[in-house]
C-alpha positions in Angstrom: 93.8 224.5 -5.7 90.6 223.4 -7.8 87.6 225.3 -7.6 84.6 223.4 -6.3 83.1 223.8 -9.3 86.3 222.4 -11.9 86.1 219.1 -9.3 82.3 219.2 -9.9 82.6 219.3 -13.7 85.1 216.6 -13.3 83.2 213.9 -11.4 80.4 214.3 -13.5 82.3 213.8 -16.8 83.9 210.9 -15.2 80.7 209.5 -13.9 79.0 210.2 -17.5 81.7 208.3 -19.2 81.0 205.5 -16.9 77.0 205.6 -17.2 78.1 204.8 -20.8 79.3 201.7 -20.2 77.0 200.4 -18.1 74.1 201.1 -19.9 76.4 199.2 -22.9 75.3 195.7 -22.2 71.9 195.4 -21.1 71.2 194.2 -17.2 69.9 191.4 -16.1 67.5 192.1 -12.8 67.0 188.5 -12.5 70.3 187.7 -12.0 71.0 191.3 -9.8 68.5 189.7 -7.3 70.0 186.6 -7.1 73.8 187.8 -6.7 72.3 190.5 -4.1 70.4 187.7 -2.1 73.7 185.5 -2.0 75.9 188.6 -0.9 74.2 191.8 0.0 71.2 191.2 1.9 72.9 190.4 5.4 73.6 193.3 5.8 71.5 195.6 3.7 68.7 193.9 4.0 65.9 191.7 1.3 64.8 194.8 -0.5 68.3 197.2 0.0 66.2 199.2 2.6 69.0 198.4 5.6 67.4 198.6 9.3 70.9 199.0 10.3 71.4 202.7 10.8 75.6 201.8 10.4 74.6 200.3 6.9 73.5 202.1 4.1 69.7 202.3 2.1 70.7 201.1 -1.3 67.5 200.5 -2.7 66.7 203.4 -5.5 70.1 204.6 -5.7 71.3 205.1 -9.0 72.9 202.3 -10.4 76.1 204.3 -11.8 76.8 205.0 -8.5 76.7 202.1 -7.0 78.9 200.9 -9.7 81.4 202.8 -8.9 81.4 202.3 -5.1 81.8 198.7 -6.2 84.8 199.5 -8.7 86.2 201.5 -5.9 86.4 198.9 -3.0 87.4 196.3 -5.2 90.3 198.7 -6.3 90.9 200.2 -3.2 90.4 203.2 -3.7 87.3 203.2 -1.3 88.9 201.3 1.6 86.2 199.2 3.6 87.8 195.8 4.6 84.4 194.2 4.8 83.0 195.5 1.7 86.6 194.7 -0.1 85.8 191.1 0.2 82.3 191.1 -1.1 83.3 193.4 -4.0 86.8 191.5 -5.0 85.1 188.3 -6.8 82.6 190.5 -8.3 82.4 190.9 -12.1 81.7 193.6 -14.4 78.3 191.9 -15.3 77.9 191.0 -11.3 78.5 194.8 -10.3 75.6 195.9 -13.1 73.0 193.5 -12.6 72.9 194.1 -8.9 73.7 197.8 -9.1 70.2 197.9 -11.6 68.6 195.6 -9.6 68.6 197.5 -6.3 68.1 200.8 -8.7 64.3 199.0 -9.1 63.3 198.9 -5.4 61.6 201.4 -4.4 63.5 203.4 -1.4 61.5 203.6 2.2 60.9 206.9 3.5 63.3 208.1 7.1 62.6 210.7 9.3 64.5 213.6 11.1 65.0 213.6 14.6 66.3 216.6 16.1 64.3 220.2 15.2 66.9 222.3 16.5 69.4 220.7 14.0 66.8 220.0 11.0 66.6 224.0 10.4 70.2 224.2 10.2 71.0 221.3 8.1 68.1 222.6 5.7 69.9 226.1 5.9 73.0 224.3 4.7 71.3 221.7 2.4 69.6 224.4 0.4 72.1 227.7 0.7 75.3 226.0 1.8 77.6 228.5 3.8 78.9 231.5 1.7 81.1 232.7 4.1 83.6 229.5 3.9 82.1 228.9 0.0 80.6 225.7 0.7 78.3 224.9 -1.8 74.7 223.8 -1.5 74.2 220.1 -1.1 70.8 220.6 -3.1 72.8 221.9 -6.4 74.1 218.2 -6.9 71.9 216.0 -5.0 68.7 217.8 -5.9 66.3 220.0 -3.5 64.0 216.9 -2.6 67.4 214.8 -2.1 66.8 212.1 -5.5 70.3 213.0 -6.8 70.8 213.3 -10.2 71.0 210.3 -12.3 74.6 209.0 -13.5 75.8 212.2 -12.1 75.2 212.2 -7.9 73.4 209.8 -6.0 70.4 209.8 -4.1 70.7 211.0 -0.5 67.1 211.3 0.5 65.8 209.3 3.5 69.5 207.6 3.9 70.3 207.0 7.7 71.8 209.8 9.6 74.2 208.2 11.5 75.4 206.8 7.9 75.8 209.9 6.7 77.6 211.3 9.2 80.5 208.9 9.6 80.6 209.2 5.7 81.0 212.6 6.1 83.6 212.6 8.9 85.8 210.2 6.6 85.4 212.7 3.5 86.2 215.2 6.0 89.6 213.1 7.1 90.6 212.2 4.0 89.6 208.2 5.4 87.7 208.6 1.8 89.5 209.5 -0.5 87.0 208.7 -3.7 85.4 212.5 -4.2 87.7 215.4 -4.4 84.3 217.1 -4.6 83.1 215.8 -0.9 86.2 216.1 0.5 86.7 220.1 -0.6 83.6 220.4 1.0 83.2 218.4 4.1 86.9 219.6 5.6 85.4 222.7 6.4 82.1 222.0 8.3 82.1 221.6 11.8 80.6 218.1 13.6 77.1 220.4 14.1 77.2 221.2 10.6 77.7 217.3 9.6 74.9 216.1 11.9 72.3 218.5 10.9 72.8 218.2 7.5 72.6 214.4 8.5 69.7 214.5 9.9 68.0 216.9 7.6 68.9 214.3 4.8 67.3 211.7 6.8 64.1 212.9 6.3 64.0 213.8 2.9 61.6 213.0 0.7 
């Protein structure tokens, strides 16, 4: 089995190679906003700051990421039936110019909700848990949650009930595009997922 660390290297060599070729042809935000108005916003909202605690914040995220998630669900390998069909007729040049257009909006800030669970979630967050060698969620996605650029994406202040189904499917194997996650979400407990959640949520 691959260490966490091997399937760490991995993703971010794969996600380097593609930061590559996005950043080949330059992005057109005009355009990004448009193509996001006539496809995105119903359900993520004018400025990619979702109300929708089922959908995710986009704006801010880094726009290799969001790439990829696009590639992914038009390929399959991200199964989402809804987002399938909005990512299907979506070009190259489509998948950029919105990807680096919601990259420009500044994310809003969420909030925590459950005390009890915010001091474990940080716990994990910040130390992960040794004794089953999870790793800390800060050594990829930073300490203050802004991910690291073309590498991990941005988790801070993303909704917590978002997270955790994410998490759950990781945890499944429902999704099935990051060895990494998956390595480390089949061996936290529902607890563990929602406090990290919720932790998250408040990030900032």
């Amino acid at each position: 089995m691959k260490s966490i660390a091997t399937l760490i290297g991995a993703a971010a060599l794969a996600t380097l190679s593609l930061s590559v070729h996005a950043q080949s042809a330059q992005p057109d935000l005009r355009r990004g906003a448009q193509l996001y108005g006539q496809v995105c916003v119903a359900c993520h909202a004018a400025d990619g700051n979702s109300s929708i605690a089922a959908n995710p914040k986009l704006a801010q995220q880094h726009p290799e990421y969001l790439i990829k998630q696009l590639q992914d669900y038009k390929s399959g390998k991200r199964q989402n039936a809804i987002m399938a069909g909005f990512a299907a007729p979506l070009s190259d040049a489509d998948k950029r110019d919105i990807a680096f257009w919601l990259a420009s909006q500044p994310a809003t800030p969420g909030f925590a909700r459950d005390k009890d669970k915010v001091a474990l979630g940080e716990r994990i967050y910040r130390g992960g848990i040794a004794d089953r060698r999870i790793a800390a969620c800060a050594g990829c996605h930073s300490p203050n949650g802004a991910g690291i650029p073309a590498q991990y994406p941005r988790l801070a202040g993303q909704h917590a009930e978002y997270t955790v189904d994410q998490m759950k499917q990781f945890r499944s194997g429902a999704r099935g595009n990051s060895p990494v996650m998956t390595q480390i979400a089949q061996y936290m407990t529902d607890r563990e997922i929602e406090a990290v959640a919720d932790f998250i949520a408040g990030l900032r």
